[in-house]
C-alpha positions as CSV (number, residue, x, y, z in Angstrom):
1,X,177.0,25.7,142.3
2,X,177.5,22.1,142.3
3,X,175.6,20.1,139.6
4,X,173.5,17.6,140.4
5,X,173.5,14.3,137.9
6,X,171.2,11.2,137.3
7,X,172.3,7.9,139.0
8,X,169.6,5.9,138.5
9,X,170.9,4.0,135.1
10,X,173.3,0.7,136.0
11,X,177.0,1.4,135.3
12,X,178.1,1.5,131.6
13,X,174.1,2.4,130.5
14,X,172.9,5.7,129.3
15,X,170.7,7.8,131.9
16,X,168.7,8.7,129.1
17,X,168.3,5.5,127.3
18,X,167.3,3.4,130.5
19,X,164.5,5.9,131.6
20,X,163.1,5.5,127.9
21,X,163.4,1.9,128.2
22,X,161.8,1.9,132.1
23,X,158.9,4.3,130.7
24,X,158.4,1.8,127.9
25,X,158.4,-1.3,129.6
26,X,155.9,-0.3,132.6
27,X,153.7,1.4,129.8
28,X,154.0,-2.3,128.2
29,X,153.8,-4.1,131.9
30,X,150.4,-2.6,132.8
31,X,148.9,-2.3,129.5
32,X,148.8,-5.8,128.7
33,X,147.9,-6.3,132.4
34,X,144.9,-4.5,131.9
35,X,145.5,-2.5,135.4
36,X,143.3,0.1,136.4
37,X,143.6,3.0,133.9
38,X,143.8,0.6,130.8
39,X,141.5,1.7,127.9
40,X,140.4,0.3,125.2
41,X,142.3,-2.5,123.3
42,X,145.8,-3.3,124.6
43,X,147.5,-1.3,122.1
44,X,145.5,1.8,122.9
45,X,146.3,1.6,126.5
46,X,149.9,1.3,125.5
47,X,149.6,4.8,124.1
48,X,147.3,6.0,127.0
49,X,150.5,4.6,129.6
50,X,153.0,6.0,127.8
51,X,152.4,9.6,128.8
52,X,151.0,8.6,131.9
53,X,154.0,6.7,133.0
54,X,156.5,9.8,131.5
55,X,154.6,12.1,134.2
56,X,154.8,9.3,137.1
57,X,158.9,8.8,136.3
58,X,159.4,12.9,135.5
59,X,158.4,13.3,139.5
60,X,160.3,10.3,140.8
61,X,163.5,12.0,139.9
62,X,162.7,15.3,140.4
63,X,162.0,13.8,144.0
64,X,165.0,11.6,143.6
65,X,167.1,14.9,142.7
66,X,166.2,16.5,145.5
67,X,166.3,13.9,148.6
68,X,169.4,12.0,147.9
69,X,170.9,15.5,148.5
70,X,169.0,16.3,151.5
71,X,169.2,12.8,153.3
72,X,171.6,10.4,153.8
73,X,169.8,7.3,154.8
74,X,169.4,3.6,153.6
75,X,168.9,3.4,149.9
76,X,165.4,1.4,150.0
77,X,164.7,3.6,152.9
78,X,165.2,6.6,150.5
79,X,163.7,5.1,147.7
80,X,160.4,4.1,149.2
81,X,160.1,7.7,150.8
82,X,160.9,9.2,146.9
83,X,158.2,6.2,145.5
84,X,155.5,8.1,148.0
85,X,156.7,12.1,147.7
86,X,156.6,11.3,144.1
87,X,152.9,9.9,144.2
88,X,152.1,12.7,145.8
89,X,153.0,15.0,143.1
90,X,151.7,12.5,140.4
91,X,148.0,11.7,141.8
92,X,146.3,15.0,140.3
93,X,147.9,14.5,137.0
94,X,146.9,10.6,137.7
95,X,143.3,12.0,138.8
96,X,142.9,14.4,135.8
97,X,144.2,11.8,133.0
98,X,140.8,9.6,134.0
99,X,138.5,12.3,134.4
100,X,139.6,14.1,130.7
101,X,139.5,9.6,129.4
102,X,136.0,9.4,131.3
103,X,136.9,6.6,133.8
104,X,135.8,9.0,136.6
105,X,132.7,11.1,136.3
106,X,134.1,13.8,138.4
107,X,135.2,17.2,138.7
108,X,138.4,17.8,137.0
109,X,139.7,19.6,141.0
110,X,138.2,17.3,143.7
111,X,140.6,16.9,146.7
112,X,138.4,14.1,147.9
113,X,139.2,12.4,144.2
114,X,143.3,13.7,144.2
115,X,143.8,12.1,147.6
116,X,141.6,8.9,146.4
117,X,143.6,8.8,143.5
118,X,146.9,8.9,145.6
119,X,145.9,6.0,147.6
120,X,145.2,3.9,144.0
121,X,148.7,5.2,142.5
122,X,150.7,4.7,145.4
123,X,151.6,1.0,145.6
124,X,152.3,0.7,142.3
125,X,154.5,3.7,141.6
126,X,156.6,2.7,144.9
127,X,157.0,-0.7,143.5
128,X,158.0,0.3,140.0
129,X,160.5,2.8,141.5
130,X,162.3,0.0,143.5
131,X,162.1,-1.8,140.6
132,X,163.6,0.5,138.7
133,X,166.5,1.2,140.7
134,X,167.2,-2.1,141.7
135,X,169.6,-3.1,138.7
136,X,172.0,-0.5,139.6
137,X,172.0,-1.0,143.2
138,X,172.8,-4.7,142.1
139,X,174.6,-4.3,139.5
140,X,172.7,-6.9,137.3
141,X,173.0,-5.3,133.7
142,X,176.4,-6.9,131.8
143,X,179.2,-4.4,131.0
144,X,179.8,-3.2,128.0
145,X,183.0,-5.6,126.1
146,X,186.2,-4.8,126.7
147,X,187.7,-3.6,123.6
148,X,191.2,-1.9,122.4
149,X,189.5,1.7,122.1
150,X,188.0,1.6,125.8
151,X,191.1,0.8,127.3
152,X,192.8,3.2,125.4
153,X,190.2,6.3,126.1
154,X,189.5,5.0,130.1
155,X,194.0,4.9,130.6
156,X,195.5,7.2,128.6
157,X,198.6,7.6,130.5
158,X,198.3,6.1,134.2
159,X,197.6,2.2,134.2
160,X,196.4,2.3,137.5
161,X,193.8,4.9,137.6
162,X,190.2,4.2,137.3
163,X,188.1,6.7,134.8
164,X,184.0,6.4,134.6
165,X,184.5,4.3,130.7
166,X,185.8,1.2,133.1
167,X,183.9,0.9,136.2
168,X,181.5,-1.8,135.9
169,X,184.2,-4.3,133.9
170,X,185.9,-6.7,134.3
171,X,189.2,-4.1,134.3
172,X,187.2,-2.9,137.8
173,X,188.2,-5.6,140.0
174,X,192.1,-5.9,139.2
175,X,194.7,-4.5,141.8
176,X,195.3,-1.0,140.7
177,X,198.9,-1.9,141.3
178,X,198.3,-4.5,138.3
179,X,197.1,-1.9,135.7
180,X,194.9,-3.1,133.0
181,X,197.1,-4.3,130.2
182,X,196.3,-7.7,130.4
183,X,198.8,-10.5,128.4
184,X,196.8,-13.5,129.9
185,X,194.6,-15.4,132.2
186,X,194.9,-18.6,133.4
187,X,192.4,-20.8,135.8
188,X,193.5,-21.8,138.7
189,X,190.9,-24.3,140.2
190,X,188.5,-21.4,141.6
191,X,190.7,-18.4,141.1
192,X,192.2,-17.0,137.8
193,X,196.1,-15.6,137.8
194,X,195.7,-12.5,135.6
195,X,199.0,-12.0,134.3
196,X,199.8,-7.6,132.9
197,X,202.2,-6.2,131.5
198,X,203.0,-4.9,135.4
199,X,202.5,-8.4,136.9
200,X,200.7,-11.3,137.9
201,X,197.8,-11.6,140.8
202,X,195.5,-14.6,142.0
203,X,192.0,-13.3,141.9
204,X,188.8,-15.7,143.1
205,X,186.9,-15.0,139.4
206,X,185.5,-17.7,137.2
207,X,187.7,-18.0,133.7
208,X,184.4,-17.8,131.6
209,X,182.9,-14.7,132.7
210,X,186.4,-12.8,132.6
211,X,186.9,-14.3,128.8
212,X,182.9,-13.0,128.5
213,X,183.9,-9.6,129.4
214,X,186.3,-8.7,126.2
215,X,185.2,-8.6,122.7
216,X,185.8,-11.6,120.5
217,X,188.6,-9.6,118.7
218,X,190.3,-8.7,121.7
219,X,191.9,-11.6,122.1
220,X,191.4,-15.6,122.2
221,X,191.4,-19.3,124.2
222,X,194.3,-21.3,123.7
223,X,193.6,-23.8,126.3
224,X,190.6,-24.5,128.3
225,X,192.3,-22.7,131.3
226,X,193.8,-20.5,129.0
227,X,193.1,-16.9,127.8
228,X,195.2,-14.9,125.6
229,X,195.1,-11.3,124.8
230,X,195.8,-11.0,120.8
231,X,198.3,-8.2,120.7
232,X,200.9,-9.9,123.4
233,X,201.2,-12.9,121.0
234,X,204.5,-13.0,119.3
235,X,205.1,-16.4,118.5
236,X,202.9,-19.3,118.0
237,X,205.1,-22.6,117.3
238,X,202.6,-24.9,115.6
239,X,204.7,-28.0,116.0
240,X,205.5,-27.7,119.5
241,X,202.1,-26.2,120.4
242,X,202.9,-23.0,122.0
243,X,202.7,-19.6,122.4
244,X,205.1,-17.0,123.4
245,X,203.6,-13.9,124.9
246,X,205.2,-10.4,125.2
247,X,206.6,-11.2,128.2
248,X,208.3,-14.7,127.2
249,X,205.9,-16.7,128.9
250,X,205.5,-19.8,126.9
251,X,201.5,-21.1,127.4
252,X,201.0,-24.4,125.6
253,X,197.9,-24.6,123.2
254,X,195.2,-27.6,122.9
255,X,195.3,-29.6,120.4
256,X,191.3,-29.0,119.6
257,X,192.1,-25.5,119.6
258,X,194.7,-25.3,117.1
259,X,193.0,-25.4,114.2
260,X,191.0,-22.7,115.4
261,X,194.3,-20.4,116.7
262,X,195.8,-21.1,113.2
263,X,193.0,-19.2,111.6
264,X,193.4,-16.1,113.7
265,X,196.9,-15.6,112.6
């Protein structure tokens, strides 16, 4: 039988994590809103959201689970159907929360108050949903730094090959035929040459946000346009200026930047 998994977290976060933080922050969102179902001071409808929200999210993916198997149509499509199947399952929980908290005087099984209930829940749940999945479908959230170990644990024999620990880096969009040990990167006007140890490739990326994507030990400017990856340095001629790379490329350094280079040797 073929296991069915969470995608709901953006690439490179936790499933588990991300639902704790989405179940936090709409308990948060509406308690200091004061929305319908607040009570009490702000902090104690934090702690009355909290489980309600938990119960509103816990049928959203069990809906989620189920439909993205069963039909394959456009994501918002799908996930405003799975915002309203999952409503449907939340409202008598919804209904019974504010009759047991005294916001409704009545009976704890009314279908006239469940389907009442529905119509108040509704809007909101389908809106948090989208919200919810959004990021992923975006990709907004920042990948996690490229360090030594990930690279390492994501290619540990084929270059080339993509493994789950990458996608979502900046490793992602390089040719597969250029691998992912990269010696340096250079601007080029809009583009960036990303040189490897399998070869070089123009690529329409901004210099910044590729230096933003490894850790600060990884490796290190040498030049404004200039990025070089720490363990492909073998020389570094202070007099002249230069570096020499693995692959005897010799990349000239700034002079503002020297001082700074000389205390990473």
């Amino acid at each position: 039988m073929k296991k069915i998994k969470l995608t709901l977290a953006p690439k490179n976060v936790p499933e588990f994590s991300f639902v704790v933080l989405s179940c936090f922050v709409f308990a948060l969102l509406f308690s200091s809103l004061r929305a319908a179902g607040s009570y009490g001071s702000r902090v104690q409808s934090f702690f009355v959201w909290i489980p309600t929200v938990i119960i509103a999210i816990f049928f959203l993916i069990l809906t989620h689970l189920f439909l993205r198997q069963k039909l394959k149509i456009n994501f918002w499509v799908l996930s405003i159907l799975e915002g309203i199947v999952g409503s449907l399952f939340f409202a008598p929980f919804a209904y019974f929360i504010d009759v047991f908290l005294g916001s409704d005087p009545g009976p704890y099984l009314s279908f006239n108050g469940i389907v009442k209930e529905f119509g108040n829940v509704l809007p909101s749940v389908v809106i948090c949903w989208l919200l919810m999945k959004s990021p992923r479908y975006f990709g907004l959230i920042l990948p996690a730094k490229i360090t030594q170990e990930l690279v390492k644990a994501a290619f540990p024999s084929d270059p080339g090959k993509l493994s789950p620990e990458i996608i979502g880096t900046f490793l992602e969009i390089l040719p597969k035929e250029l691998g992912t040990d990269v010696i340096f990167i250079k601007a080029e006007k809009q583009y960036i040459m990303v040189t490897t140890s399998l070869g070089s490739k123009l690529i329409h990326y901004s210099l910044t946000q590729a230096i933003n994507s490894f850790a600060e030990d990884y490796g290190y400017r040498i030049h404004r346009s200039i990025w070089v990856a720490r363990k492909h340095v073998l020389r570094i001629d202070k007099k002249m200026r230069t570096v020499t790379m693995s692959n005897d490329a010799i990349l000239p350094i700034s002079r503002r930047l020297l001082s700074t280079i000389h205390s990473l040797e």
